[in-house]
Residue frames as qw, qx, qy, qz and C-alpha x, y, z in Angstrom:
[[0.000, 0.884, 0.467, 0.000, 0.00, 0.00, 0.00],
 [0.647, -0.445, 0.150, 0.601, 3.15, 1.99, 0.45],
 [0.355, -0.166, 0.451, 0.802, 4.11, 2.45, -2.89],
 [0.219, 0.573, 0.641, 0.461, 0.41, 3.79, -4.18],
 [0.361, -0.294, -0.058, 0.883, 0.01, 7.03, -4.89],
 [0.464, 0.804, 0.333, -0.164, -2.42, 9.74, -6.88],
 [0.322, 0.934, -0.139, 0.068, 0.42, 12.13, -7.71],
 [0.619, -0.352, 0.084, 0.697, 4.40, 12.37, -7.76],
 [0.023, -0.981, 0.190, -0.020, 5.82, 16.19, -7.62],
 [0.760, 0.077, -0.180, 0.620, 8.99, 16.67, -8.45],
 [0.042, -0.995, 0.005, -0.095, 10.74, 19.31, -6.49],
 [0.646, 0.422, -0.154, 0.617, 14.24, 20.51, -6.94],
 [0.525, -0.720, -0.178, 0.418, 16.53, 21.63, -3.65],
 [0.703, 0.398, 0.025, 0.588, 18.70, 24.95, -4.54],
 [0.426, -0.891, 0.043, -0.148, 21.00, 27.38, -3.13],
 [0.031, 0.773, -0.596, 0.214, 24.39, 28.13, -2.22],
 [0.780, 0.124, -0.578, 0.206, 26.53, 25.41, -1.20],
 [0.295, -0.019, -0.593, 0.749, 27.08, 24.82, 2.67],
 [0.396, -0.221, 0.097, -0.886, 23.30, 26.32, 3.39],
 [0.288, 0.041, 0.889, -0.354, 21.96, 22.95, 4.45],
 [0.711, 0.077, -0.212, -0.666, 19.83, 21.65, 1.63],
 [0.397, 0.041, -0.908, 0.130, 21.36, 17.61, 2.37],
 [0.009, -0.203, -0.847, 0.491, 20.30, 17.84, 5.78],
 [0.577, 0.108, 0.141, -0.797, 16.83, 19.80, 5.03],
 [0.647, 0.226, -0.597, -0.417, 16.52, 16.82, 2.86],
 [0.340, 0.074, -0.881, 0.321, 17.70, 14.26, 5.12],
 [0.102, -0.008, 0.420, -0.902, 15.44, 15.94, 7.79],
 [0.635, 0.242, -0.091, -0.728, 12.12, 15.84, 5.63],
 [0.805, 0.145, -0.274, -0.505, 12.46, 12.33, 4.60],
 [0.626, -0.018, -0.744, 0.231, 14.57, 10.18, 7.01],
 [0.606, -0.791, -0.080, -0.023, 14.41, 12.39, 10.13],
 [0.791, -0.078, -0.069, 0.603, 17.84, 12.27, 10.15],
 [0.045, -0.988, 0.150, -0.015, 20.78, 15.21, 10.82],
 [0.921, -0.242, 0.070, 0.296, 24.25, 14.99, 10.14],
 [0.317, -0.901, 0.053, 0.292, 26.37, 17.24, 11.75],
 [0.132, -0.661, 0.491, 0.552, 29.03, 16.58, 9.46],
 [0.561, 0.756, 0.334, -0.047, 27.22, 16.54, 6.37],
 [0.284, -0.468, 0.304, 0.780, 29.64, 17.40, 3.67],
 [0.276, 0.461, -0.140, -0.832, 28.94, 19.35, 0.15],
 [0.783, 0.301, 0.518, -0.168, 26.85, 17.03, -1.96],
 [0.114, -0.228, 0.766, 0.590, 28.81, 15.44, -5.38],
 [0.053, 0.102, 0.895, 0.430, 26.59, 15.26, -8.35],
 [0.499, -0.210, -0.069, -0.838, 22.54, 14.72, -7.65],
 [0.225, -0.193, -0.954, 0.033, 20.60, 12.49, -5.44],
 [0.528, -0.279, -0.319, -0.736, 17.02, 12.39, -4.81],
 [0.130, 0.028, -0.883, 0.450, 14.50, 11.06, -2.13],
 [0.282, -0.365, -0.790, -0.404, 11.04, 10.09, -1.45],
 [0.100, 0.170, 0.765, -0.613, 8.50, 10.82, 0.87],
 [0.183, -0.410, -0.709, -0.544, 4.72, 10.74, 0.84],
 [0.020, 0.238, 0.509, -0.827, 2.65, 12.72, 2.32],
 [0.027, 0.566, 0.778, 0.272, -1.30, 13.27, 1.93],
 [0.037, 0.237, 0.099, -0.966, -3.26, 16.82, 0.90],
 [0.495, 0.141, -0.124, -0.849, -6.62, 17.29, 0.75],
 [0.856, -0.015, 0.314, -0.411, -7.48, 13.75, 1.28],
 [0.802, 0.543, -0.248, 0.008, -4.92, 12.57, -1.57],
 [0.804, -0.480, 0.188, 0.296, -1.77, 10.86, -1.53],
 [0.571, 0.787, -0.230, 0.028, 0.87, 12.60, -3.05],
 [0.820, -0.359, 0.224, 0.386, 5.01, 11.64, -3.30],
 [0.052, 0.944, -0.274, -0.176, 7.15, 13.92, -3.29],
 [0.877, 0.020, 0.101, 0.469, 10.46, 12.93, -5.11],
 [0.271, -0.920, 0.022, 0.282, 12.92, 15.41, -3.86],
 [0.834, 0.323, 0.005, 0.448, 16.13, 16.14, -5.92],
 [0.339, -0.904, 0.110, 0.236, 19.36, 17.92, -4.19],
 [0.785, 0.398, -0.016, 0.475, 22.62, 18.71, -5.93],
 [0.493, -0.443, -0.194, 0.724, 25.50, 20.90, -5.06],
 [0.190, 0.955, 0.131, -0.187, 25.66, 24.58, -5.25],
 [0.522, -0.331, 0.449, 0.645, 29.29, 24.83, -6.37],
 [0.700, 0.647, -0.178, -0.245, 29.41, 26.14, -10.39],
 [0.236, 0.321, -0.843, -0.362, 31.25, 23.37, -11.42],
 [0.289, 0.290, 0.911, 0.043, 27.97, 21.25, -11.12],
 [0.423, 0.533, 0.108, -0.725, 25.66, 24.00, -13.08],
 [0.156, 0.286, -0.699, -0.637, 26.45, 22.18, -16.04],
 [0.017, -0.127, -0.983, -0.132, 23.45, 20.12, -15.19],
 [0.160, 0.186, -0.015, -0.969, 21.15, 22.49, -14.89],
 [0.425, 0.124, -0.367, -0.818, 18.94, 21.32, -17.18],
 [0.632, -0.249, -0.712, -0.176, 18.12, 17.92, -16.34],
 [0.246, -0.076, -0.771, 0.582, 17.93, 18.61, -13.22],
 [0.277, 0.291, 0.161, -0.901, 15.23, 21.02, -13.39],
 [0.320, -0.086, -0.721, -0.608, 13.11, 19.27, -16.22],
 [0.630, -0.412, -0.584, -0.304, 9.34, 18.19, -14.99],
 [0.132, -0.022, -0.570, 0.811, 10.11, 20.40, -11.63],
 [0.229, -0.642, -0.535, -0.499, 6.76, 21.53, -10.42],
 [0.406, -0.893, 0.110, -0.158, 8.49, 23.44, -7.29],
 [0.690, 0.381, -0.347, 0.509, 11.53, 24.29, -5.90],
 [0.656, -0.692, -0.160, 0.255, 12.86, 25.06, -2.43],
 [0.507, 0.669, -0.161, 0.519, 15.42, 28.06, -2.71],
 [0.729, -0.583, -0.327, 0.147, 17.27, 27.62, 0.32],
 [0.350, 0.720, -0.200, 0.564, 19.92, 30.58, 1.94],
 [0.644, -0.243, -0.592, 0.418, 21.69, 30.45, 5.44],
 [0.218, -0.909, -0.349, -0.066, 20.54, 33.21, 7.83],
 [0.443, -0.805, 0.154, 0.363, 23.93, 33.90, 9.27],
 [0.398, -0.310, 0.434, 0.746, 25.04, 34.45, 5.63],
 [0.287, 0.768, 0.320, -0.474, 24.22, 37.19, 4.13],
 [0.137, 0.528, -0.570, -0.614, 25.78, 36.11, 0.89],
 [0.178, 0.217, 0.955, 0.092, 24.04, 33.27, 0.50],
 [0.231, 0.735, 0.389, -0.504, 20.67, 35.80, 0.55],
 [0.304, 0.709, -0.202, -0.603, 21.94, 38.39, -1.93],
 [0.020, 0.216, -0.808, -0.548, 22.58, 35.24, -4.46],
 [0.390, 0.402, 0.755, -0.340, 18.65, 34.18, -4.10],
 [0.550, 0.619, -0.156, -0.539, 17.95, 36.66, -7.37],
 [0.392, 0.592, -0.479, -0.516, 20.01, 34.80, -8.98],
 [0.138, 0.052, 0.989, -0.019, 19.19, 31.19, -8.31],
 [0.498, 0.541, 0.461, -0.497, 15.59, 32.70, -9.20],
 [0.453, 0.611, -0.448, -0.471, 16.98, 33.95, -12.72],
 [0.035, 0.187, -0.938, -0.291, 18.28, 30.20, -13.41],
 [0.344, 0.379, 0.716, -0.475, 14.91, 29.21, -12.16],
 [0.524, 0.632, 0.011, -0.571, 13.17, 31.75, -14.94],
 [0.149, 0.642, -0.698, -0.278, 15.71, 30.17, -17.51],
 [0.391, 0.153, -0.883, -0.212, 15.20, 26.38, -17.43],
 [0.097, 0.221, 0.942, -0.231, 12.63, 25.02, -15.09],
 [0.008, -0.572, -0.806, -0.151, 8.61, 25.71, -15.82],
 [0.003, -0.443, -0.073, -0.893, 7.05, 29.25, -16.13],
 [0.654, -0.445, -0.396, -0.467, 4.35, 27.45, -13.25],
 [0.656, -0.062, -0.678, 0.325, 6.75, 26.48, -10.87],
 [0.505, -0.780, -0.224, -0.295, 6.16, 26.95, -7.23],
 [0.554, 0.319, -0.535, 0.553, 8.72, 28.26, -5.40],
 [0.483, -0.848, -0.206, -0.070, 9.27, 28.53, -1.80],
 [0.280, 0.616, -0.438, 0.591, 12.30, 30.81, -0.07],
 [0.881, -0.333, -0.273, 0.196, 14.03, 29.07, 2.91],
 [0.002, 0.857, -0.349, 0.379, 15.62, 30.74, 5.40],
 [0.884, -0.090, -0.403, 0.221, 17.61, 27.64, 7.00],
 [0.569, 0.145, -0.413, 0.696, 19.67, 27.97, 10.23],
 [0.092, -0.686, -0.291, -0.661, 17.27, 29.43, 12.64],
 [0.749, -0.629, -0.145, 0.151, 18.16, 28.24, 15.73],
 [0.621, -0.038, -0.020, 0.783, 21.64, 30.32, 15.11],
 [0.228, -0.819, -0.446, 0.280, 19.79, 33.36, 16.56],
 [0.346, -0.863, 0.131, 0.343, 22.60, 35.02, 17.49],
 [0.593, -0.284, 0.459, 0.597, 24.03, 34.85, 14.57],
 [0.495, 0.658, 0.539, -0.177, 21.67, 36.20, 12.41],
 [0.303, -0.399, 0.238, 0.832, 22.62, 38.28, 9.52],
 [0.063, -0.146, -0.552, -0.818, 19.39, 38.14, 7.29],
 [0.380, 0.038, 0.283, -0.880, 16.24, 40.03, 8.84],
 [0.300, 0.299, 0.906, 0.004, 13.05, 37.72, 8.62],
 [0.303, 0.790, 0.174, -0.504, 10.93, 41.16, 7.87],
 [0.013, 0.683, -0.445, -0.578, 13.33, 41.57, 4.96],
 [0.110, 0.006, 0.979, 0.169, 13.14, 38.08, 3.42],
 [0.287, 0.629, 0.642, -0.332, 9.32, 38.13, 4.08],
 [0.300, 0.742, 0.006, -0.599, 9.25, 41.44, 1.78],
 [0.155, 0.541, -0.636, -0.528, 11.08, 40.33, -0.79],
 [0.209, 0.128, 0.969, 0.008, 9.09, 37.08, -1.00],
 [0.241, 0.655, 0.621, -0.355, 5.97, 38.39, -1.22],
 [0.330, 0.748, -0.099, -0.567, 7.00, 41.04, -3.97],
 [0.229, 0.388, -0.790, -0.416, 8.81, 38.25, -6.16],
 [0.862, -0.012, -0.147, -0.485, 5.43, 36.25, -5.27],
 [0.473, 0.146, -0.840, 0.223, 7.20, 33.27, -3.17],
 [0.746, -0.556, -0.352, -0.104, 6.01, 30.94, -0.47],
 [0.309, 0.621, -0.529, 0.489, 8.19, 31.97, 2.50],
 [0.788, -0.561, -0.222, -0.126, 9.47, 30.23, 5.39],
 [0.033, 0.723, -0.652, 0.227, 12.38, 29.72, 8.17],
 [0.954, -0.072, -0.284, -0.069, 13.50, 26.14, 9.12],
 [0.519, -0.619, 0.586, -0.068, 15.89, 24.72, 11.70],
 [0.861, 0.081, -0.432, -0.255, 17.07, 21.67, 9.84],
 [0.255, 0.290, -0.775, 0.501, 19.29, 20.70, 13.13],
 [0.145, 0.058, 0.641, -0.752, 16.34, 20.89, 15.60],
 [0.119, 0.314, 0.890, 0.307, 13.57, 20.09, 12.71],
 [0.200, 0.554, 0.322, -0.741, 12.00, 23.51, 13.35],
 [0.329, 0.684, -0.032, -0.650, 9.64, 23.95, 10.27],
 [0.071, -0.231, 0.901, 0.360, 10.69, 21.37, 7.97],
 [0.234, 0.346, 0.905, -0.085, 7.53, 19.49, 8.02],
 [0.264, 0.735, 0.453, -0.429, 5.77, 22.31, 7.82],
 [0.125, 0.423, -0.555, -0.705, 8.01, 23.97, 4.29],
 [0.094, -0.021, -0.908, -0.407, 7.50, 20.47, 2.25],
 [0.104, 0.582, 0.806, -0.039, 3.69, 20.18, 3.32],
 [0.158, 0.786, 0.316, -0.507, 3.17, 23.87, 2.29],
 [0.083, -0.511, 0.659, 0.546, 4.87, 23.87, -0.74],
 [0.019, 0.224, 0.971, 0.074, 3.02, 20.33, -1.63],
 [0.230, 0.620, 0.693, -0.287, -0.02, 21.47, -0.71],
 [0.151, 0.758, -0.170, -0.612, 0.22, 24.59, -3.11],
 [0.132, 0.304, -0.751, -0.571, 1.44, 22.50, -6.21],
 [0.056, 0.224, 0.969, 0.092, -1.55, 20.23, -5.71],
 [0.277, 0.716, 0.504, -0.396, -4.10, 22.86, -5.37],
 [0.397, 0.638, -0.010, -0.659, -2.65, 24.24, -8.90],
 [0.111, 0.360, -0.860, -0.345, -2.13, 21.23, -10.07],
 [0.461, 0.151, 0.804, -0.345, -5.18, 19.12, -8.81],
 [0.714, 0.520, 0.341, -0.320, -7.31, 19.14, -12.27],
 [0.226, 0.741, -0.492, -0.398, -4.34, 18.98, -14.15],
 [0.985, -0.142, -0.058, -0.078, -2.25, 15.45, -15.08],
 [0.469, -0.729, 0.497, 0.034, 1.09, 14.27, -14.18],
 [0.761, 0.331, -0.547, -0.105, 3.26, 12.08, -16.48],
 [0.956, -0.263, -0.133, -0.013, 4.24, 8.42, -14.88],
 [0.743, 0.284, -0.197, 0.573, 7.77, 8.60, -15.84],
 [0.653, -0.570, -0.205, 0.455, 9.86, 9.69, -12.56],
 [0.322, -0.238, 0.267, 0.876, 11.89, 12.61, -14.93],
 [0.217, -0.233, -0.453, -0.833, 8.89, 13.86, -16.58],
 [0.101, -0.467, -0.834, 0.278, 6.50, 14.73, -13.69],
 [0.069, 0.117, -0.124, -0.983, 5.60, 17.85, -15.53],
 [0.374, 0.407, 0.506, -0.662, 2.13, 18.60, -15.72],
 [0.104, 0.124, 0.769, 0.618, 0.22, 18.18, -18.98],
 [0.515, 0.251, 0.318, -0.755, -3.31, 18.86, -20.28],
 [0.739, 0.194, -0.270, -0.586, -6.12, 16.93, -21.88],
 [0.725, 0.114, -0.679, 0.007, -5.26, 13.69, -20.17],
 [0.466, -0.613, 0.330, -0.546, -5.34, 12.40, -16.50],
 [0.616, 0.207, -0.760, 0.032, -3.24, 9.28, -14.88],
 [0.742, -0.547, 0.039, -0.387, -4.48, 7.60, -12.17],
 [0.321, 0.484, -0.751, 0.313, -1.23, 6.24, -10.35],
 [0.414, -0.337, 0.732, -0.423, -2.66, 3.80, -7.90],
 [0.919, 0.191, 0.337, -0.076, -3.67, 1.24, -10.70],
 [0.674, -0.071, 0.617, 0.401, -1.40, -0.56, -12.88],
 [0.222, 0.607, -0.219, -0.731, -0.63, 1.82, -16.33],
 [0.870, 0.297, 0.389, 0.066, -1.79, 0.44, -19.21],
 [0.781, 0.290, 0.209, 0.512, 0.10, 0.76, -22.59],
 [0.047, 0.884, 0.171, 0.432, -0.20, 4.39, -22.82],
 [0.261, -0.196, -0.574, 0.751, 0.35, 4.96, -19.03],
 [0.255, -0.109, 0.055, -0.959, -2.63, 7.32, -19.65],
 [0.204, 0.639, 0.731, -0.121, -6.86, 7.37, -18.98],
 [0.083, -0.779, -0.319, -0.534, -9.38, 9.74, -20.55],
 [0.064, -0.353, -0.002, -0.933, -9.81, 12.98, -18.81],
 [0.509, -0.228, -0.223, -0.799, -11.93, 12.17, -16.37],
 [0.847, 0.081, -0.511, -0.120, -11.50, 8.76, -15.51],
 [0.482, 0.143, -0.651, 0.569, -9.38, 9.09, -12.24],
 [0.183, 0.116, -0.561, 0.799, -9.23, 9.47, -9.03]]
């Protein structure tokens, strides 16, 4: 029962290197934390389900490093995104001022629909603060983002990003459809797949026919 599902969302972790997208990840779908987490090589991805509005949806999370000598993947990495988590570290306030421009790659290769939310990771380092929540908050709200702060060390808010994020891609996704194929979970129209029976040849039903 585990492995059935209505919907899978992809969503795509980004954001400076060393701002704690591994462990948000880790955090959101093992519970886990690990303090000496080091800069993620390449891309790796992770599951979790979680139910909105009465559905079951599964998230399949993809994280990669911020470094630019992995940008070259860009593109597949982003393909059939329907949200993205732009994550920056509170007590660095360079990690912030690059958020435009992890927004511009955003504009550039992932969906004109995607749903982004801005993470302010690292909140339990008070006293270290160096990027204003008021400030963040404005600048969300004028570049139309979901905004939140999270703790992944102490699990402050975590649950609550990925189930508000989710819940948002399913309410503008929810009459839409979803290809099957795990790299193409991009929305479509004029078709609708019903992912808790066996696809047939197609992988598709009529319009209508699900859920």
């Amino acid at each position: 029962m585990s492995d059935e599902y209505d919907f899978l969302f992809k969503v795509v972790l980004i954001g400076d290197s060393g701002v704690g997208k591994s462990n948000i990840l880790g955090r959101f779908t093992r519970n886990e934390f690990n303090i000496e987490s080091r800069s993620t090589i390449g891309v790796e991805f992770a599951t979790r389900t979680v139910t909105v509005d009465g559905k079951t949806i599964k998230a399949q999370i993809w994280d990669t490093a911020g470094q630019e000598r992995y940008r070259a993947i860009t593109s597949a990495y982003y393909r059939g995104a329907v949200g993205a988590v732009l994550v920056y570290d509170i007590t660095k306030p360079e990690t912030y001022e690059h958020v435009g421009r992890w927004l511009e790659e955003l504009k550039s290769n992932a969906d004109p629909q995607i749903v982004v939310m801005l993470v302010g990771n690292k909140c339990d380092l008070k006293h270290l603060r160096a990027v204003l929540t008021d400030e963040a908050m404005a600048f969300a709200a004028e570049k139309s983002l979901l905004f939140i702060e999270t703790s992944a060390l102490d699990a402050t808010n975590v649950e609550a990003a990925f189930q508000q994020i989710l819940t948002e891609i399913y309410r503008l996704y929810a009459d839409q459809s979803l290809q099957p194929d795990l790299g193409q979970s991009r929305p479509t129209q004029g078709q609708t797949i019903d992912f808790t029976q066996p696809p047939d040849e197609d992988g598709a039903k009529k319009a209508g026919q699900c859920c």
